[in-house]
N, CA, C and O atoms as CSV, one atom per row, in Angstrom:
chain,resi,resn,atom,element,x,y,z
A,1,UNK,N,N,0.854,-1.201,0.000
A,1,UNK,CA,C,0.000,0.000,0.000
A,1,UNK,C,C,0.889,1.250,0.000
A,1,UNK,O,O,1.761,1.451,0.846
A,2,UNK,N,N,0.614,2.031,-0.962
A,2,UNK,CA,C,1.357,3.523,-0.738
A,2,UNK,C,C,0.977,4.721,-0.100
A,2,UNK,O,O,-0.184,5.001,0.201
A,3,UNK,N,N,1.903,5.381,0.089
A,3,UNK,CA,C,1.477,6.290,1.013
A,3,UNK,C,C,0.180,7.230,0.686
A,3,UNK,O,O,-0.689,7.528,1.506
A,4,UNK,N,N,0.235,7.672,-0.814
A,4,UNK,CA,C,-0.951,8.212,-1.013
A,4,UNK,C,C,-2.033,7.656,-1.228
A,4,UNK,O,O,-2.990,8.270,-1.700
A,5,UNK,N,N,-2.077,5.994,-0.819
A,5,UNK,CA,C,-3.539,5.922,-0.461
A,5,UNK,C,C,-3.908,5.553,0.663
A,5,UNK,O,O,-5.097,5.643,0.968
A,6,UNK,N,N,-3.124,5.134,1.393
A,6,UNK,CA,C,-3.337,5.368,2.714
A,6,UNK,C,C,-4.477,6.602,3.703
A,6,UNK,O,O,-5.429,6.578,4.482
A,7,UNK,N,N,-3.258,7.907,2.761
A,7,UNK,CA,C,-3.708,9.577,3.462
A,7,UNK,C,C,-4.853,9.393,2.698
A,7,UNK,O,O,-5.846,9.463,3.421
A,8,UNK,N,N,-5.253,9.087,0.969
A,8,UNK,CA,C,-6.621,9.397,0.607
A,8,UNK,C,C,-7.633,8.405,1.269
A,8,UNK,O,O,-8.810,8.732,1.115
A,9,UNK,N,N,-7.358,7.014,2.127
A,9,UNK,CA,C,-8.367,6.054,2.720
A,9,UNK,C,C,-9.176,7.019,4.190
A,9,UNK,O,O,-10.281,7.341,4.627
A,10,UNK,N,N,-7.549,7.155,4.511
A,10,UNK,CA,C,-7.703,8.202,5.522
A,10,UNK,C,C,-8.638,9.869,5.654
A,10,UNK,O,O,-9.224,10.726,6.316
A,11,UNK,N,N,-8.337,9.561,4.912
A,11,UNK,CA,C,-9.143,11.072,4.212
A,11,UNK,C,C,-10.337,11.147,4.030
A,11,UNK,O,O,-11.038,12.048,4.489
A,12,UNK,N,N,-10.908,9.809,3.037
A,12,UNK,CA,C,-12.464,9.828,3.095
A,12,UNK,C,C,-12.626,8.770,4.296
A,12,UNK,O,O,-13.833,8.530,4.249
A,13,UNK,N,N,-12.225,8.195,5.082
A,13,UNK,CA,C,-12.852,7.798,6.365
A,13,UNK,C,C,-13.298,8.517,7.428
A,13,UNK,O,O,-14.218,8.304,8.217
A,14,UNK,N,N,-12.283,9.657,7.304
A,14,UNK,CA,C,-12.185,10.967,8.209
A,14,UNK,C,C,-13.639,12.114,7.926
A,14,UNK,O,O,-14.348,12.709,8.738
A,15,UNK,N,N,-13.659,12.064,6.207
A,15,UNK,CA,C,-15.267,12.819,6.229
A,15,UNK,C,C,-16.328,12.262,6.452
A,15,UNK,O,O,-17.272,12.860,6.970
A,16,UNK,N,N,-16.388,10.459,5.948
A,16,UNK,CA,C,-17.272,9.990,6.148
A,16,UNK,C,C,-17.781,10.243,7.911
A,16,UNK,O,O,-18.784,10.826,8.322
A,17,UNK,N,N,-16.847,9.670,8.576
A,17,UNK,CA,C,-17.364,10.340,10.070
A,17,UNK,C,C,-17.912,11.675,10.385
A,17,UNK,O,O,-18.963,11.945,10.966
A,18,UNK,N,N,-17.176,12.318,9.985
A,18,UNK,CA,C,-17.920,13.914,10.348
A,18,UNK,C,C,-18.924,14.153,9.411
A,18,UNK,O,O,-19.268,15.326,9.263
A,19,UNK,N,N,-19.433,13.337,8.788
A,19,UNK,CA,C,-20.745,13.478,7.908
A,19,UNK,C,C,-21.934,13.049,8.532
A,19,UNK,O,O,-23.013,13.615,8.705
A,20,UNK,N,N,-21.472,11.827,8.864
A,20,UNK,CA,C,-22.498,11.143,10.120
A,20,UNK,C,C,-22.393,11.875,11.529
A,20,UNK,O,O,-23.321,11.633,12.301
A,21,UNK,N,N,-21.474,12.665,11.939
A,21,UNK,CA,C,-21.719,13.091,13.000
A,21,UNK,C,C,-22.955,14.562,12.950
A,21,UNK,O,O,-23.944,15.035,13.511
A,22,UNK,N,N,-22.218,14.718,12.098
A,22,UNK,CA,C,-23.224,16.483,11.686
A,22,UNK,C,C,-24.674,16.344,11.111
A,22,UNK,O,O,-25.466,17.284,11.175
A,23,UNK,N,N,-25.127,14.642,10.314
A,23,UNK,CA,C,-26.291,14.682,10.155
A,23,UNK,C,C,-26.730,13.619,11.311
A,23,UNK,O,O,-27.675,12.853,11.117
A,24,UNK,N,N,-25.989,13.621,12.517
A,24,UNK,CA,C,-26.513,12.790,13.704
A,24,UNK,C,C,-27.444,14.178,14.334
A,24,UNK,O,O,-28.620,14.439,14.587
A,25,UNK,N,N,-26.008,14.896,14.404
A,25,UNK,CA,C,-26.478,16.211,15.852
A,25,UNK,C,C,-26.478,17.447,14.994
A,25,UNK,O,O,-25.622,18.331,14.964
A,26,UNK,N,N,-27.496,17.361,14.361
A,26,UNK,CA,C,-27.693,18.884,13.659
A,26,UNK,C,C,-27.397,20.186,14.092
A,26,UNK,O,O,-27.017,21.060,13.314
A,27,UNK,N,N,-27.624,20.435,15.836
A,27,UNK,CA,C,-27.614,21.619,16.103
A,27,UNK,C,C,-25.763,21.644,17.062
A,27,UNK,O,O,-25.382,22.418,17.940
A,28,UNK,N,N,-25.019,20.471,16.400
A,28,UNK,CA,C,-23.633,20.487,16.235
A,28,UNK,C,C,-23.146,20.790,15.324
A,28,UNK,O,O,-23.074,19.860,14.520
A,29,UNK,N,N,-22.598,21.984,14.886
A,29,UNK,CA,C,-21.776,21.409,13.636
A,29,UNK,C,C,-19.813,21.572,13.688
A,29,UNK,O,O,-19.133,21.146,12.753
């Protein structure tokens, strides 16, 4: 595995969470 896909796995794992967090707790953002 190379490094740049690692940071890009990393990367969309990282928004996917804060996507679900912000359409968890709306009046979080």
């Amino acid at each position: 595995m190379s490094f740049d896909l690692a940071l890009a796995g990393v990367v969309a794992i990282g928004l996917l969470v804060y996507l679900v967090v912000v359409l968890m707790t709306p009046e979080r953002f």
